[in-house]
N, C-alpha and C positions, 0 to 999 in steps of 0.2 A: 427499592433500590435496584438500578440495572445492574447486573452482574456483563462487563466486557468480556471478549475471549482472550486467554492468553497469548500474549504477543509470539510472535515466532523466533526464534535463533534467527540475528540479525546477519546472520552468513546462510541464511534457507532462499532456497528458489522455490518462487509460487508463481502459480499460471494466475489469470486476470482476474478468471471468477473465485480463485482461491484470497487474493488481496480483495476485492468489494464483497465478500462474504466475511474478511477479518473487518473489516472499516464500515462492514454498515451501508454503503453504495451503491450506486450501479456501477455496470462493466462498464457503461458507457462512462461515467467519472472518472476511473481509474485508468483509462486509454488515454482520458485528455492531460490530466493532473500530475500525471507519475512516469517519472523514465523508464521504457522495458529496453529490456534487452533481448536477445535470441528470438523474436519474435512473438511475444506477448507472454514472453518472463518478465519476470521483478523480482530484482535482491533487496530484500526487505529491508536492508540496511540504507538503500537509494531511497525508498518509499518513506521511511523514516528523516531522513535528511529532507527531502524535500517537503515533508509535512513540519519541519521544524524551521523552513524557509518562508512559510506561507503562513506562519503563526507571526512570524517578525513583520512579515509585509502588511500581516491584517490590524 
């Protein structure tokens, strides 16, 4: 059984390699895939949305 990492407080700010270290990725995926903000922030709540976007499209 893989054991995931707990998700973060979906109002937390993570840097790039903090999101492709939660998701399993690369930084490189996570640049392309996911809207930041402040310059390679991400409100994990945006990361969330748009992985719920791309589950509908697939």
């Amino acid at each position: 059984m893989v054991r995931r990492p707990k998700a973060p407080e979906p109002n937390a700010v993570l840097t790039t390699e903090e999101v492709a270290a939660w998701l399993r990725v690369s930084t490189r995926t996570v640049e392309r895939c996911y809207p930041a903000f402040l310059g390679g922030r991400y409100l994990v709540a945006h990361v969330l949305e748009a992985m719920a976007k791309q589950r509908k499209a697939a």
